[in-house]
N, C-alpha and C positions, 0 to 999 in steps of 0.2 A: 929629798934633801936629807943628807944624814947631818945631824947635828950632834954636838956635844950633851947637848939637856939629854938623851938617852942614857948617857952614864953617870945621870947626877942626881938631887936629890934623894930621890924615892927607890933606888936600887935596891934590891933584897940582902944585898949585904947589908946596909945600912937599919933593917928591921920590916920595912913594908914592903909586902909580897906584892905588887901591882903590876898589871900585866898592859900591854901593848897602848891604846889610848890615853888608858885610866893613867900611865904612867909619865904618857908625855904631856896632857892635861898637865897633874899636881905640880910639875917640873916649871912648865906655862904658867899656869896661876902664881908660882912663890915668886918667878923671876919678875912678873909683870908688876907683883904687890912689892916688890923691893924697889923695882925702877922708880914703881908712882908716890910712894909714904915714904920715902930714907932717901931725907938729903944727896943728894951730890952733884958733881961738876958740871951735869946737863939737866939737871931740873927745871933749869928756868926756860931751856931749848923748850922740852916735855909740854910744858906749862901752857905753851904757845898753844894759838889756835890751829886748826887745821884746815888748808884749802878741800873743799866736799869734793869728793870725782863724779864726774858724770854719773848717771845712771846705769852705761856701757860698762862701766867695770864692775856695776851691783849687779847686773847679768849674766856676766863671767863668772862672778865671783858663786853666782846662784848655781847657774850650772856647772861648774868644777866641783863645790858640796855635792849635786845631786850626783854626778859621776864619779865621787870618790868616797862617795855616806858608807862602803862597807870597811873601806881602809880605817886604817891608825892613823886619820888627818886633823889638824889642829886648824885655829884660824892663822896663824904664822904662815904654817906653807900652804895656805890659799894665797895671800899677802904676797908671798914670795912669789908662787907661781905667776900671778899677775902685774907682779913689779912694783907693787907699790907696798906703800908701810901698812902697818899694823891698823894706825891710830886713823890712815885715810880710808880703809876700808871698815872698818865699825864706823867713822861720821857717816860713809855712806849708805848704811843697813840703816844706820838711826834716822835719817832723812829719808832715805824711800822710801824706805821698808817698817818704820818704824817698829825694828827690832835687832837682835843684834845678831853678828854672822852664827854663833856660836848656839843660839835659840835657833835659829833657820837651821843651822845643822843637824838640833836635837830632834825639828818635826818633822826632817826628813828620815830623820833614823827610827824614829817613833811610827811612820808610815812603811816602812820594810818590815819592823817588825811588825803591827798589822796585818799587813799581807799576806810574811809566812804565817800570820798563825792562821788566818783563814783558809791558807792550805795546805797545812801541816797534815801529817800523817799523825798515827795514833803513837807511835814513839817518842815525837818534838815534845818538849816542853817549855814553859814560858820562858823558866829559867834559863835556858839553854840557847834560845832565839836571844833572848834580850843579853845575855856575854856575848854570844855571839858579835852582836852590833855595836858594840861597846857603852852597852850601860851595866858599871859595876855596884853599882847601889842600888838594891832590888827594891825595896823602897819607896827612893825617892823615884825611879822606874815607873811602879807602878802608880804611884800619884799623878805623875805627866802623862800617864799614858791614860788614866781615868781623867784627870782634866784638858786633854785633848781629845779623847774621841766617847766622853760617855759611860764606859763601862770600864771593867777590870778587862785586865787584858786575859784571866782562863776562862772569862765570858766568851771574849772575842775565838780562843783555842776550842771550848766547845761549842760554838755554833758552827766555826768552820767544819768541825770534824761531825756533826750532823749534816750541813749543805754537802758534803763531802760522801756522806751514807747514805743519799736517798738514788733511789733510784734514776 
């Protein structure tokens, strides 16, 4: 889906240098925090509840993130791809899944990068895997990535590169 929100807020013209995700992310977050806090002509639509979808489309929805965790994907064009709105597939991560598409997406990115680093060569670095995947806050990166699996993740780059050295 090409949209608009690519040539909008966060451009480099405009002062932030942000690259592929990160970019259509902040674009995502200002439009959604405008729609939901500032008045206007559909708020009260918004406001409304939302019918839950089945569980079938929190399956789709799962497997489309796990088939597309390398790309520059948002939860919008999951939404899209599956045809449904924004707001019915978050009720449905929060009912199934009791989480939301866009966490489900982060621990799937969080377990790629994992993986490469377990079997990364002595070149990779953490840094480099985690842009790679699109996390641009090294940071908060490596926070999630220690309260998801236990350790820092140049723990997890040096073990693989010893499982990697033994004979």
């Amino acid at each position: 889906m090409q949209r608009a929100l690519a040539y909008g807020w966060s451009s480099e013209a405009h002062g932030l240098p942000l690259a592929g995700a990160a970019k259509i992310a902040l674009d995502e977050y200002l439009l959604t925090l405008l729609l939901h806090h500032h008045p206007h002509n559909y708020s009260d639509e918004l406001a409304r509840s939302v019918p839950t979808p089945v569980p079938g489309i929190v399956r789709r929805a799962e497997r489309f993130l796990i088939d597309n965790a390398v790309a520059p994907i948002t939860v919008s064009d999951v939404a899209d791809h599956l045809g449904i709105s924004l707001r019915s597939l978050q009720a449905g991560f929060r009912q199934w899944r009791e989480t939301t598409p866009t966490a489900f997406l982060r621990r799937v990115r969080l377990q790629l990068v994992r993986d490469e680093l377990l079997r990364s060569a002595k070149e990779a670095s953490v840094t480099a895997v985690a842009l790679q995947h699109g996390f641009s806050h090294l940071g908060r990166f490596s926070a999630q990535y220690r309260s998801a699996f236990g350790e820092d993740p140049s723990a997890t780059l040096r073990r693989g590169r010893a499982e990697l050295a033994r004979p």
